[in-house]
C-alpha positions in Angstrom: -22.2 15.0 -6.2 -21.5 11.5 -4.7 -17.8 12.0 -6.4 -17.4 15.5 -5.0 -18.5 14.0 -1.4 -16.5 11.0 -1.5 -13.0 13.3 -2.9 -13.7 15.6 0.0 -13.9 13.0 2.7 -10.6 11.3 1.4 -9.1 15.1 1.8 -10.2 15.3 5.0 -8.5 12.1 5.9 -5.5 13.4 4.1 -5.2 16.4 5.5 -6.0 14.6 8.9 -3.1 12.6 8.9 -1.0 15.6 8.1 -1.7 17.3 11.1 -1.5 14.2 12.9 1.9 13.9 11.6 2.7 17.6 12.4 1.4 18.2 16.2 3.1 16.9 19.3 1.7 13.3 20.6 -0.8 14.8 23.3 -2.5 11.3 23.9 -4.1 10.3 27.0 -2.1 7.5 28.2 -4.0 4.8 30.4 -3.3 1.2 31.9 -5.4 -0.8 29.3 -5.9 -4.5 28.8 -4.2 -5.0 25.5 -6.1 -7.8 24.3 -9.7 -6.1 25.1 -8.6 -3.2 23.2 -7.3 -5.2 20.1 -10.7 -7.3 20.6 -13.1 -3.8 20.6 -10.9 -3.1 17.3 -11.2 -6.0 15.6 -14.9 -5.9 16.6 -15.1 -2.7 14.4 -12.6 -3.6 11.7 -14.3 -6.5 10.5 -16.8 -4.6 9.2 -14.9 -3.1 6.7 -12.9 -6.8 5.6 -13.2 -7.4 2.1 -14.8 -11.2 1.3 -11.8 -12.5 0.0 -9.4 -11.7 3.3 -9.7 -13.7 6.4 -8.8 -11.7 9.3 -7.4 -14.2 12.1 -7.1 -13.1 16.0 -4.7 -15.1 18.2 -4.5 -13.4 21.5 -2.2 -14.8 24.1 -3.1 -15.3 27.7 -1.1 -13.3 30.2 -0.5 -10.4 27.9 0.5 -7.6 30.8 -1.4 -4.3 30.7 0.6 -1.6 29.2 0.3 2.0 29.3 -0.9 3.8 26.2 -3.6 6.1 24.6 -6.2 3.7 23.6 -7.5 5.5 21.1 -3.5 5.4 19.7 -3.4 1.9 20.1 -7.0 1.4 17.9 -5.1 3.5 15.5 -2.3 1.5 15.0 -4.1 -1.6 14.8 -6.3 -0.5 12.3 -3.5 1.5 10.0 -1.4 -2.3 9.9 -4.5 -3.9 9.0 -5.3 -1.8 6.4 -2.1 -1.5 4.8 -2.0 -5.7 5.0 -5.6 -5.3 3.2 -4.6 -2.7 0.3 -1.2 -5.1 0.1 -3.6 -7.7 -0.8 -6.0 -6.9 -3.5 -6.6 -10.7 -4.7 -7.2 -11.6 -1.1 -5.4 -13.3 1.8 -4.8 -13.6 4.8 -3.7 -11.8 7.9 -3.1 -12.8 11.8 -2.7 -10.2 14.6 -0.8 -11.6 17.5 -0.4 -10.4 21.2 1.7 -12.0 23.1 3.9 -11.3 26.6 7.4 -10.5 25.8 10.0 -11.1 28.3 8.9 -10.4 31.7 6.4 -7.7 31.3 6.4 -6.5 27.1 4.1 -7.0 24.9 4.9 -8.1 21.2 1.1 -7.5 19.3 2.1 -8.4 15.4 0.1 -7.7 12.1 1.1 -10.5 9.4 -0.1 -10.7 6.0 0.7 -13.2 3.1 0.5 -10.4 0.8 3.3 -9.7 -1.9 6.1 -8.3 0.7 8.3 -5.8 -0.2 11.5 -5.3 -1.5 14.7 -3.9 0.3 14.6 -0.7 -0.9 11.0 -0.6 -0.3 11.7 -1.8 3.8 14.1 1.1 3.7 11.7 3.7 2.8 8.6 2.3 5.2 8.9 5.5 7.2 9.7 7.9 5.1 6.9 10.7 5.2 5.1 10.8 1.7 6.5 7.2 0.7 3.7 4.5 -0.4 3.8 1.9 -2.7 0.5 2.5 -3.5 -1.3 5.0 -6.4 -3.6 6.1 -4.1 -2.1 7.6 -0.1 -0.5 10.1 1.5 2.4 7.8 2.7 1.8 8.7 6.6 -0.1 5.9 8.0 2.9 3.8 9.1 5.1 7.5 9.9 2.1 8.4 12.4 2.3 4.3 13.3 5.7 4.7 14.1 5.4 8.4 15.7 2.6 7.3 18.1 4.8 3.5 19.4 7.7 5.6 19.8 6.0 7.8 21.8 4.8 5.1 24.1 8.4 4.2 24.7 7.8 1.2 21.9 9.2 0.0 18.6 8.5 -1.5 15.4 10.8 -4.5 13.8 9.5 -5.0 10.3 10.1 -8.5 8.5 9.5 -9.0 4.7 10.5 -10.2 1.8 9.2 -10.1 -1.5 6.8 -12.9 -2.4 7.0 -13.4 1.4 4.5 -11.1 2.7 5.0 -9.0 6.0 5.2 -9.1 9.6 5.2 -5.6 11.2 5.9 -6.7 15.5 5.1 -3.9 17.7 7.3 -4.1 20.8 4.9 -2.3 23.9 7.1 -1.7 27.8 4.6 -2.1 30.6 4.8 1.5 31.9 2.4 1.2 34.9 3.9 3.9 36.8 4.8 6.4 33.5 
């Protein structure tokens, strides 16, 4: 019974992220404070850390208010932690960064000193149904992307193998969007 509970929750979630992928972003956007959201998300997420990775939180000072759904935002954050956590079965480490960027960005990064990936790998990162895991539907970062696109953002991913990963979110300040 616990198996059959357990396989339909992990549908659910599957089948979740298939719709999310599906339906138009309908997200209600709102002037947040970046680093209080990442800091209400990290407050959750830790919870769910495995012993052997060390989640560190650098949050710059300054970081502008952007406009975005927070509940979007949460989602992000915890999807690029996760991966950095599945990337690391042995343990590690990961950083999440905020951080002003030019005159009124924000840059908020997710680094991990997993195993990194390969080129072809990179290539693929956004590719619906593409994972480099056994176990995934291959939309977490496709709904990542989906929902910093929609927010007039981007995503610059660096890796390498052996190197681990740096996924950089790039947030305007939309006050008046």
């Amino acid at each position: 019974l616990s198996i059959i509970v357990e396989e339909v929750g992990r549908l659910d979630r599957v089948v979740g992220s298939f719709l999310d992928y599906a339906r138009p972003y309908r997200g209600n956007a709102a002037v947040i404070d970046v680093n209080a959201a990442i800091e209400k998300t990290v407050a959750i997420t830790r919870n769910d850390l495995p012993v052997d990775v060390h989640l560190n939180v650098d949050l710059g000072v300054e970081v502008p208010t952007v406009r975005i759904d927070p509940e979007h935002l949460r989602q992000v954050v915890v999807n690029l932690v996760r991966n950095s956590i599945q990337a690391m079965p042995a343990g590690g480490r990961i950083v999440l960064r905020a951080r002003r960027q030019g005159g009124a960005a924000v840059t908020l990064e997710v680094e991990d000193d997993g195993p990194g990936l390969t080129d072809e790998q990179r290539a693929r990162l956004f590719t619906p149904g593409f994972t480099t895991r056994t176990a995934g539907s291959g939309l977490g970062l496709v709904i990542t992307e989906r929902i910093v696109a929609d927010h007039g953002g981007r995503i610059v991913v660096r890796t390498a193998p052996g190197a681990g990963a740096t996924f950089t979110l790039l947030l305007p300040n939309r006050k008046g969007s």
